[in-house]
C-alpha positions as CSV (number, residue, x, y, z in Angstrom):
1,X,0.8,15.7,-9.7
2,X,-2.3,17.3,-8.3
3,X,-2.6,16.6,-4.3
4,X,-5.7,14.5,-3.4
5,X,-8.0,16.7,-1.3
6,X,-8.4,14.7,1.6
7,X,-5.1,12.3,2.8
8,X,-4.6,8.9,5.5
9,X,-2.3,11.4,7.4
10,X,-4.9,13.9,7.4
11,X,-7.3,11.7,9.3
12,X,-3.9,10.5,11.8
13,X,-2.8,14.4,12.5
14,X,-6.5,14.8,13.3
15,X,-7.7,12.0,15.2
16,X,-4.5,9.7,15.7
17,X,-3.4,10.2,19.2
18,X,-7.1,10.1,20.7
19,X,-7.2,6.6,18.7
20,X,-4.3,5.5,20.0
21,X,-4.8,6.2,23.9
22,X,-8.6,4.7,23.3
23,X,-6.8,2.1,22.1
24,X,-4.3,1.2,24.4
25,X,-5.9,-2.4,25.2
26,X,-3.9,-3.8,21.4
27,X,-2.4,-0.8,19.7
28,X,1.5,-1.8,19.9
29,X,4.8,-0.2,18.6
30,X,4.8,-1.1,15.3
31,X,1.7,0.6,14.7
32,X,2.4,3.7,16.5
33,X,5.5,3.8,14.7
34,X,3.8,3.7,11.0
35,X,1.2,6.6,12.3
36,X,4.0,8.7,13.6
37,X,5.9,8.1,10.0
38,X,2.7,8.6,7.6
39,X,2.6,12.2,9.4
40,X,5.6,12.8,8.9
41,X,6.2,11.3,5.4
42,X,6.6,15.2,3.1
43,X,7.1,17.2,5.6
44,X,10.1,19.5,7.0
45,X,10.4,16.9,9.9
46,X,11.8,14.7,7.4
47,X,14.0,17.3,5.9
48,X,13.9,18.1,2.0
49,X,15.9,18.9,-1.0
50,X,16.1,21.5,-3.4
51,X,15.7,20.2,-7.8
52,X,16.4,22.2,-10.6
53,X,15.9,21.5,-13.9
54,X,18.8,20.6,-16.1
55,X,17.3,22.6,-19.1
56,X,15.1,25.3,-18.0
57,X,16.5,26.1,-14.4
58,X,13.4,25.7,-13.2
59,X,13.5,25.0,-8.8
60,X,11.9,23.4,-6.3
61,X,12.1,22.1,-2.8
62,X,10.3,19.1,-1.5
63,X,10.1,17.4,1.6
64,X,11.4,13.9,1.8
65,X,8.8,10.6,1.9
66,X,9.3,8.7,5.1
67,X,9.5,5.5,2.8
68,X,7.3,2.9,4.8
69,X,5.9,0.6,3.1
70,X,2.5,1.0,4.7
71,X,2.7,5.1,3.5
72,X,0.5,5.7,0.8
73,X,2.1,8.3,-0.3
74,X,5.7,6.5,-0.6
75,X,5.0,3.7,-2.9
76,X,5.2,5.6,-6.4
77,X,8.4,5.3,-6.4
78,X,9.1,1.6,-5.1
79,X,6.5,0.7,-7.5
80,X,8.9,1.9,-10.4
81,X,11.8,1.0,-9.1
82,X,10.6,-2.7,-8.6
83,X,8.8,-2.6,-12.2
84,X,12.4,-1.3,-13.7
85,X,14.3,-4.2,-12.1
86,X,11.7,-6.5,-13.5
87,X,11.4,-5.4,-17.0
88,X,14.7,-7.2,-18.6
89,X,12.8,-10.8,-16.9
90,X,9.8,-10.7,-19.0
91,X,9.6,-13.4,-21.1
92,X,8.2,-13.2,-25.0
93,X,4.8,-15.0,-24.0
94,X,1.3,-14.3,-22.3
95,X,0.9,-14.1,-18.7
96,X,-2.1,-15.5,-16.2
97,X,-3.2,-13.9,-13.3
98,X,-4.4,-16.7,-11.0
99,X,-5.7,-14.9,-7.3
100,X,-5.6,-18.0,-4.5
101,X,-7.6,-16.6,-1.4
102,X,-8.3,-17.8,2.4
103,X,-11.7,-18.1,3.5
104,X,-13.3,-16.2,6.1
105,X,-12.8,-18.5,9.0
106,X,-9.3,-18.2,8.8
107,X,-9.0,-14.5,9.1
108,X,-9.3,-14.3,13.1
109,X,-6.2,-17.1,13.5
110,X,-4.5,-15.4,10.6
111,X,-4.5,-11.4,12.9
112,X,-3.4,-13.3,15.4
113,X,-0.4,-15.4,13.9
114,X,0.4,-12.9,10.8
115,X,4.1,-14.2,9.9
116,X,3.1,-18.0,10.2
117,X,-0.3,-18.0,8.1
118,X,0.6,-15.7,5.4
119,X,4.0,-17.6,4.7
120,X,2.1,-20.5,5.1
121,X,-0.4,-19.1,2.0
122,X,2.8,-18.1,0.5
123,X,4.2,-21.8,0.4
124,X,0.7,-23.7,0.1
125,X,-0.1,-21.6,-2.9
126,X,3.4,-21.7,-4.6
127,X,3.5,-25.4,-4.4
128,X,0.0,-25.7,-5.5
129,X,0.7,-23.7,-9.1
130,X,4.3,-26.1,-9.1
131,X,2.3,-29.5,-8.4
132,X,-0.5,-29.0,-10.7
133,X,1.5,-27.7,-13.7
134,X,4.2,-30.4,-13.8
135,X,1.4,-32.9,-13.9
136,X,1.5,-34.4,-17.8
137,X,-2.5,-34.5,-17.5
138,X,-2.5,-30.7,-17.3
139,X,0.6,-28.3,-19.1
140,X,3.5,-30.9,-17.3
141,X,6.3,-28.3,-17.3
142,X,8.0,-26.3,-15.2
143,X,6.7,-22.7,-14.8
144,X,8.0,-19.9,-13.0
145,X,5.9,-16.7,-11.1
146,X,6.3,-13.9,-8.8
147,X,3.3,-13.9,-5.9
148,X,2.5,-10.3,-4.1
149,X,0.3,-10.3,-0.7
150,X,-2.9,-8.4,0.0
151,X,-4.6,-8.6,2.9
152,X,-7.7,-6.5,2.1
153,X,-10.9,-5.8,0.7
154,X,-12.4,-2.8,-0.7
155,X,-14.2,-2.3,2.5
156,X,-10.5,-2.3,4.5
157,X,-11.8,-5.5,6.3
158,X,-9.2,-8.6,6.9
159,X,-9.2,-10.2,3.5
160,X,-5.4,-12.6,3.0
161,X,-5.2,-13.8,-0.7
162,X,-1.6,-13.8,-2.9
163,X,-1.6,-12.7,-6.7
164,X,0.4,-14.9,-8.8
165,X,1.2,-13.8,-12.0
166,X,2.8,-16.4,-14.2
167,X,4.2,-17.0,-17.6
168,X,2.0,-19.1,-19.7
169,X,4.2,-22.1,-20.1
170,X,7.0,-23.4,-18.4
171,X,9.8,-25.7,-19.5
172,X,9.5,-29.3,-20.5
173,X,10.8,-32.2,-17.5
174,X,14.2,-32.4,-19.8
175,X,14.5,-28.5,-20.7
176,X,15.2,-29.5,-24.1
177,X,11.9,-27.0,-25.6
178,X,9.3,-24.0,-23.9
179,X,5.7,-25.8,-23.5
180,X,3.3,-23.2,-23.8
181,X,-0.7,-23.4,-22.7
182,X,-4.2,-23.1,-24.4
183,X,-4.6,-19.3,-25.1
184,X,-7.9,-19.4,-23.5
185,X,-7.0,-21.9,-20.7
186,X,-4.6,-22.2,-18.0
187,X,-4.8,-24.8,-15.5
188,X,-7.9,-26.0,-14.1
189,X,-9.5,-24.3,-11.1
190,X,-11.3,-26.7,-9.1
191,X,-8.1,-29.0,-9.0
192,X,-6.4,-25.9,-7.9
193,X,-8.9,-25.4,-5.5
194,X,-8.7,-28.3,-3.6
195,X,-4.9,-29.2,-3.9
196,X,-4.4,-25.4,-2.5
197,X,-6.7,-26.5,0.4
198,X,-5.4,-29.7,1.1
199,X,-2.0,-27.9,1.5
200,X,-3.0,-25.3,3.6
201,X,-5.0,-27.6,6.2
202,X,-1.8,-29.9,6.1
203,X,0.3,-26.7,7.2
204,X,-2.0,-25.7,9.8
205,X,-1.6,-29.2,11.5
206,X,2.2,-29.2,11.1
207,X,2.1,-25.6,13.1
208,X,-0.2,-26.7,15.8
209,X,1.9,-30.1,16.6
210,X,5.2,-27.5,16.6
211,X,3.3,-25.6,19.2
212,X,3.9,-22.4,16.6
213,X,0.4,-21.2,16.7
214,X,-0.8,-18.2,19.5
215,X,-4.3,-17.5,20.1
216,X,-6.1,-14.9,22.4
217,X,-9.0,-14.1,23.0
218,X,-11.9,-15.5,22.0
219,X,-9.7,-18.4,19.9
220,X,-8.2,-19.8,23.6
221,X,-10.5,-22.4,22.7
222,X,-8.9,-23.9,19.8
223,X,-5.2,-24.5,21.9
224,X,-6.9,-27.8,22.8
225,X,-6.1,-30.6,20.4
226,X,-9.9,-31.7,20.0
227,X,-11.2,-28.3,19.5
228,X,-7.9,-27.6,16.5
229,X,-8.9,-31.0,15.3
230,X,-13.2,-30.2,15.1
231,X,-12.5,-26.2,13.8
232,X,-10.3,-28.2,10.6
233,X,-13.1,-30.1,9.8
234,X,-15.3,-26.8,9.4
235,X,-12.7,-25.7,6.8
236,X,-13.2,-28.7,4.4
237,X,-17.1,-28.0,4.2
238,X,-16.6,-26.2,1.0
239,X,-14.4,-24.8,-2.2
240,X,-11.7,-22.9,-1.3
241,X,-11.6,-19.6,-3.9
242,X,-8.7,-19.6,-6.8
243,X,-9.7,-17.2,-9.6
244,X,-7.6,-17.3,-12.8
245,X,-8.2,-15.1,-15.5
246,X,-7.4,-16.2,-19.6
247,X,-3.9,-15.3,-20.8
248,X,-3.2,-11.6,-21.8
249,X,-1.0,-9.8,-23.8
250,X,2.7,-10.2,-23.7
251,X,5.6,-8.3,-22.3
252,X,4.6,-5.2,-23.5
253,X,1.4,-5.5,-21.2
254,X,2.8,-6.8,-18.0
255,X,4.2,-4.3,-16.7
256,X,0.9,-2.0,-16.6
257,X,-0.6,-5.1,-15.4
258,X,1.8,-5.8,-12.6
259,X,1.7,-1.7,-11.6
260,X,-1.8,-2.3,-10.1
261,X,-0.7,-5.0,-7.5
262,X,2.4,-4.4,-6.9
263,X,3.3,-2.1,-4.2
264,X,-0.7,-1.2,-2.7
265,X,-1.7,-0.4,1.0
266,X,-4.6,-1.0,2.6
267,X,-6.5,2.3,1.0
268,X,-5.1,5.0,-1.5
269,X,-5.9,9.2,-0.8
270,X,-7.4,8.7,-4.0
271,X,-10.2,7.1,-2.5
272,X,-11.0,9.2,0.1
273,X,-13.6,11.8,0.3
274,X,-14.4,13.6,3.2
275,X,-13.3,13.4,6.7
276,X,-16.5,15.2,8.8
277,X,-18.4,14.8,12.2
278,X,-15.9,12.8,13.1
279,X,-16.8,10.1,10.8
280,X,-14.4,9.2,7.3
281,X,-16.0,8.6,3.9
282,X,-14.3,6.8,1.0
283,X,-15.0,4.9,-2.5
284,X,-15.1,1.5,-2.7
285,X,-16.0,-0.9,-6.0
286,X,-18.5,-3.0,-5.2
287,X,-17.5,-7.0,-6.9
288,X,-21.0,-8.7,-6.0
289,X,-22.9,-6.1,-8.0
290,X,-21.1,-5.1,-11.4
291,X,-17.8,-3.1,-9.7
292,X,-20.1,-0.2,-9.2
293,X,-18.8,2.3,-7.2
294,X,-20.0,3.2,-3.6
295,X,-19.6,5.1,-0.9
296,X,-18.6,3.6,3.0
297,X,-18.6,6.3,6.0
298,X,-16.8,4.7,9.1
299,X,-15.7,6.3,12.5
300,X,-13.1,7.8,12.5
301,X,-11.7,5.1,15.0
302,X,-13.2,2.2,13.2
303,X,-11.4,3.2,9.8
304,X,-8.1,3.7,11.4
305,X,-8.4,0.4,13.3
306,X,-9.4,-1.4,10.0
307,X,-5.9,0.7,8.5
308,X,-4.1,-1.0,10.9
309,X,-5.4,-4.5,10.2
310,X,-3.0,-4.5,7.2
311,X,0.3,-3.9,8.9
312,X,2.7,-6.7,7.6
313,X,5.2,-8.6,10.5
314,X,8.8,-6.3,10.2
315,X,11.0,-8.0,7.8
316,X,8.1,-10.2,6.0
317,X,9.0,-10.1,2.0
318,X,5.3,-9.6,0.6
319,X,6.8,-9.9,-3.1
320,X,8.4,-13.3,-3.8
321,X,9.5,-15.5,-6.8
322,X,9.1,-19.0,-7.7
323,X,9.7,-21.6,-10.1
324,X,12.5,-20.2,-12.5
325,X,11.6,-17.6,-11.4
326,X,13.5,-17.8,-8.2
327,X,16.2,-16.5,-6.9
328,X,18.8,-19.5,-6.6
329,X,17.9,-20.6,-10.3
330,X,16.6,-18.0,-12.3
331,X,20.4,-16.5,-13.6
332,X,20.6,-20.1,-14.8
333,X,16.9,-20.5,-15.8
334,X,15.9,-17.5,-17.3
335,X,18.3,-17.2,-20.3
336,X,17.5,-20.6,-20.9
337,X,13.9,-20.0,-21.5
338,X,14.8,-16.9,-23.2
339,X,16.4,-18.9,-26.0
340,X,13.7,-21.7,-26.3
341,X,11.0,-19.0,-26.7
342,X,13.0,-17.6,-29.5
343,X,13.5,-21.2,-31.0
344,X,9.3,-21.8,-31.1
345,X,8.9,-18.4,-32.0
346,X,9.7,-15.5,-34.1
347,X,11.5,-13.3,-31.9
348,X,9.4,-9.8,-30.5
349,X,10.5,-6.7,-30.8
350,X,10.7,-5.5,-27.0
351,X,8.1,-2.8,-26.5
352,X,9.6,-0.2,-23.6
353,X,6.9,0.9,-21.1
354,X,6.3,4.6,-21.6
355,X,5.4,4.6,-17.7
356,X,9.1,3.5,-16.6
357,X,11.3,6.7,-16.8
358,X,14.8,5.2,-16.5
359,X,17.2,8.3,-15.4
360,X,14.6,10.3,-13.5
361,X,11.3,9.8,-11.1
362,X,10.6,13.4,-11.7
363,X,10.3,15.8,-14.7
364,X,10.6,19.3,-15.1
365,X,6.4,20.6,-15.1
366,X,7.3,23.6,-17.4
367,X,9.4,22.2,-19.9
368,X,9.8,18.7,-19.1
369,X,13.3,18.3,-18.6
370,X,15.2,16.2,-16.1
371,X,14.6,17.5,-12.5
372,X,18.2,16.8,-10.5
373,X,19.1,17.5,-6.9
374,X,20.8,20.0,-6.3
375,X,20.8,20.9,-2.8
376,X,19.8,19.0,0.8
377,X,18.4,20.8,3.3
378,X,17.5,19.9,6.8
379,X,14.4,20.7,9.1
380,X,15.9,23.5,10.3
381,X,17.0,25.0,7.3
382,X,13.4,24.3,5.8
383,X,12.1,27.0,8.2
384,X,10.1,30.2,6.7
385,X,9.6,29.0,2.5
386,X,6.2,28.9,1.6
387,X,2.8,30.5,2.4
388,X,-0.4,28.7,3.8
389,X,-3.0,27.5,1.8
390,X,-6.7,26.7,2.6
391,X,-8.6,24.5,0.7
392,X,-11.9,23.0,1.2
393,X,-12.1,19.3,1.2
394,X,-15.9,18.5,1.2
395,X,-19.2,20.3,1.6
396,X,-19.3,20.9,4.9
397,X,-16.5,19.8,6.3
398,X,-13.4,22.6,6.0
399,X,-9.6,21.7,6.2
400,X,-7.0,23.9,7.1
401,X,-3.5,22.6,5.5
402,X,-0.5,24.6,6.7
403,X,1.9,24.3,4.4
404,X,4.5,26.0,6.7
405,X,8.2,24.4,7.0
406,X,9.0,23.6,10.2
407,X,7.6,20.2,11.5
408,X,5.0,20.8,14.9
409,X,6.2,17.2,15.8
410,X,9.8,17.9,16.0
411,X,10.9,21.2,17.1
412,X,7.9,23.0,18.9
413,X,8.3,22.7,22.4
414,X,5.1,20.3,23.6
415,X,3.7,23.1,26.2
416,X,3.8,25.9,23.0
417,X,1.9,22.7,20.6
418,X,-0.8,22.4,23.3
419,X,-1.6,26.2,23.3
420,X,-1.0,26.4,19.6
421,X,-3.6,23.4,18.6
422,X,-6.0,24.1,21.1
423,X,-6.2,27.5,19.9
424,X,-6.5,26.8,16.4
425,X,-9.2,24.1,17.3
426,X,-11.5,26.0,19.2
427,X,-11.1,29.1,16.7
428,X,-11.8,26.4,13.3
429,X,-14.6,24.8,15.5
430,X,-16.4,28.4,15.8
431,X,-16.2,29.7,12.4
432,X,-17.3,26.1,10.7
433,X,-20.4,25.6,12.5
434,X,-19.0,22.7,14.4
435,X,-16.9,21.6,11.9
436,X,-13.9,19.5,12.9
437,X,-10.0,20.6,12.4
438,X,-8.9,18.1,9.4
439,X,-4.9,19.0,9.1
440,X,-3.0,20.6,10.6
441,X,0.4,20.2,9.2
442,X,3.4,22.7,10.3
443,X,3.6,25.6,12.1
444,X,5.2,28.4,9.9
445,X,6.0,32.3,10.8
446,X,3.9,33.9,7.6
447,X,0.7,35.8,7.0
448,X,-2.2,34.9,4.7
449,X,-2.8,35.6,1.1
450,X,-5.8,34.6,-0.5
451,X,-8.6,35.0,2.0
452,X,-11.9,36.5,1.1
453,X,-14.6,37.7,3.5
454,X,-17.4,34.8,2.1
455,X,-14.4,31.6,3.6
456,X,-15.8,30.8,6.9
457,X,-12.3,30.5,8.0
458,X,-11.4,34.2,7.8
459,X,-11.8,34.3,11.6
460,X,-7.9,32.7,11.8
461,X,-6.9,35.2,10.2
462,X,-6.9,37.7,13.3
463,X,-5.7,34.3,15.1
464,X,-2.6,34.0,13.0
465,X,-0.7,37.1,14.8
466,X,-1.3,35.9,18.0
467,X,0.6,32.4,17.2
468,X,3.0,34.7,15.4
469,X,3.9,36.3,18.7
470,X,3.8,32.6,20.4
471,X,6.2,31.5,17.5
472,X,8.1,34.3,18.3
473,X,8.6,34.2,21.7
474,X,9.8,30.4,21.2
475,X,12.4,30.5,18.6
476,X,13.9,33.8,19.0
């Protein structure tokens, strides 16, 4: 797969450790920890591995992912994974996708007690799809579902809201037959709506009385009982949002479905498109006018910060299962559905998902044959493989991407990486008319190839034997 121009650990290597000291006043461990990891996520500091096809003998080393969860380069794989594991509890029916979402006067209390409010949307939401749909007046069976977090917008601002996606039907109070829904109806929003309110509110109380809550800042205020009591009342002043969509397909649809919630961060590198002036540009879809596709420049500081926003507590499950769907019932549950589906219905014939490779992640690009590991190799040993490449990331802005093997946050020495970057800094700003220094990855012992007298970085060139000597004089 083609690498996206412009990358989130671009914009850290370049600008992360002057956010971070800026923002010393709430920047904590966790996040430093994630910034540090999305640098190093496919590089040598992580170490690699060397595949070879099983038919062609075609090799190639790559560097290992750092496999956080807030990396957007590591979730690929996890996405699979979960989808594969998933795949033999799809049930021969339609689905819903029902979004429940917290308004906008939550989002400052939710920042501030992260673990607490979203479980709390977790459980009021959960119970909300439960109550409603055992209610005889409505579908009265027992459904199950599987609800995944986001905490964003398209704009990276603070946005909390759970997807559910749910089988369209459920079992009847005696689980003697499969009830299914309308085809072009569901349950009812506004009943939603409200119930899903009522719930929430109800939890919010519960957690201020347990003396659970936290607030700083400018939401000191609200620790008083008559202030909680008068900001409550705000949040009954309208509608709370819960979108459902009709039913679609069945199982052989889910699964492409469920790949485009499952397993998201804040921002893909996908979406970015130029990182210049000190300032970050990126897509975003536009909902209130027709999804039509914009552009957003930020600060460089302001887009990190809003990055950060989405950092879930450590430990927090974002991807949970209810109903039948649940763990404690679901080996019990789901076979029994199984069968009452196949009762009311002519059986399916199960449709296997062309996107879920089951032996390998990875096939061969020349022939595509299975790609198999067939040697480890540590930072050390990933020292002096492949040659630099330049590449140009927007009009005006240019980004120099070492791909070198041997990580600059591991094993230069710090007084040789503050010569080295200032160096290549001052040279990049010279030759770019001002531009800034986007990436700079590794620090490799090599010499160019490919660089022509009209690339405005053909200054580094004379640069690169003077680091060579530096290099030298380090490791040897």
């Amino acid at each position: 797969m083609n690498r996206p121009p412009l990358e989130v650990a671009d914009i850290v290597r370049c600008a992360g450790q002057s956010f971070i000291e800026r923002s010393r006043k709430w920047i904590n461990g966790q996040h430093e920890k994630v910034l540090l990891a999305i640098t190093r996520c496919r590089t040598a500091a992580l170490g690699g591995h060397r595949d070879q096809c099983s038919d062609c003998g075609h090799s190639v080393i790559s560097y290992n992912s750092c496999r956080n969860r807030h990396c957007p380069k590591c979730q690929g794989n996890a996405r699979l994974h979960w989808l594969q594991a998933r795949e033999r509890e799809l049930l021969s029916t339609s689905y819903v996708h029902v979004v429940f979402t917290l308004p906008r006067e939550l989002a400052p209390l939710a920042l501030q007690n992260k673990r607490l409010i979203y479980n709390l949307l977790f459980h009021a939401s959960a119970q909300t799809l439960l109550e409603v749909a055992r209610d005889p007046r409505h579908l009265g069976a027992q459904i199950g579902f599987f609800s995944v977090l986001h905490t964003w917008d398209q704009r990276l601002q603070h946005h909390p809201h759970v997807h559910c996606v749910v089988a369209a039907g459920g079992l009847a109070p005696d689980r003697s037959c499969w009830i299914s829904s309308r085809r072009s109806f569901f349950l009812p929003v506004k009943v939603l709506s409200r119930i899903f309110r009522g719930k929430f509110v109800s939890g919010l109380k519960t957690a201020f009385q347990t003396g659970t809550f936290q607030f700083h800042g400018h939401l000191l205020p609200l620790a008083e009982p008559r202030a909680f009591a008068s900001w409550l009342r705000l949040l009954f002043r309208h509608d709370w949002v819960v979108y459902s969509k009709r039913p679609f397909g069945g199982p052989e649809h889910v699964l492409r479905y469920l790949g485009a919630y499952t397993h998201r961060v804040a921002i893909s590198n996908s979406r970015l498109v130029a990182l210049s002036e000190g300032n970050v540009t990126f897509r975003w879809r536009d909902s209130a006018h027709g999804n039509k596709k914009r552009l957003m420049t930020l600060p460089v500081d302001e887009f990190l910060r809003r990055f950060l926003l989405h950092l879930l507590p450590r430990g927090f499950m974002r991807i949970r299962n209810f109903g039948f769907l649940a763990n404690r019932r679901r080996a019990e549950l789901l076979p029994l559905c199984s069968r009452l589906l196949q009762q009311s219905h002519p059986p399916a014939a199960r449709i296997a998902s062309p996107m879920l490779p089951i032996h390998s992640l990875w096939q061969c690009p020349l022939c595509a044959g299975t790609m198999q590991v067939v040697e480890r190799l540590s930072a050390a040993q990933l020292l002096l493989r492949s040659p630099p490449h330049l590449n140009r990331c927007a009009p005006g802005a240019v980004r120099v991407r070492w791909h070198l093997d041997i990580s600059i946050f591991a094993l230069v020495h710090a007084e040789v990486l503050r010569k080295f970057n200032h160096l290549v800094f001052t040279v990049v700003q010279g030759s770019t008319s001002g531009c800034p220094l986007v990436a700079l990855q590794y620090v490799r012992l090599a010499s160019f190839q490919d660089v022509h007298e009209h690339n405005p970085v053909v200054q580094l060139v004379s640069l690169y034997r003077d680091v060579e000597l530096l290099l030298c004089q380090t490791f040897c």
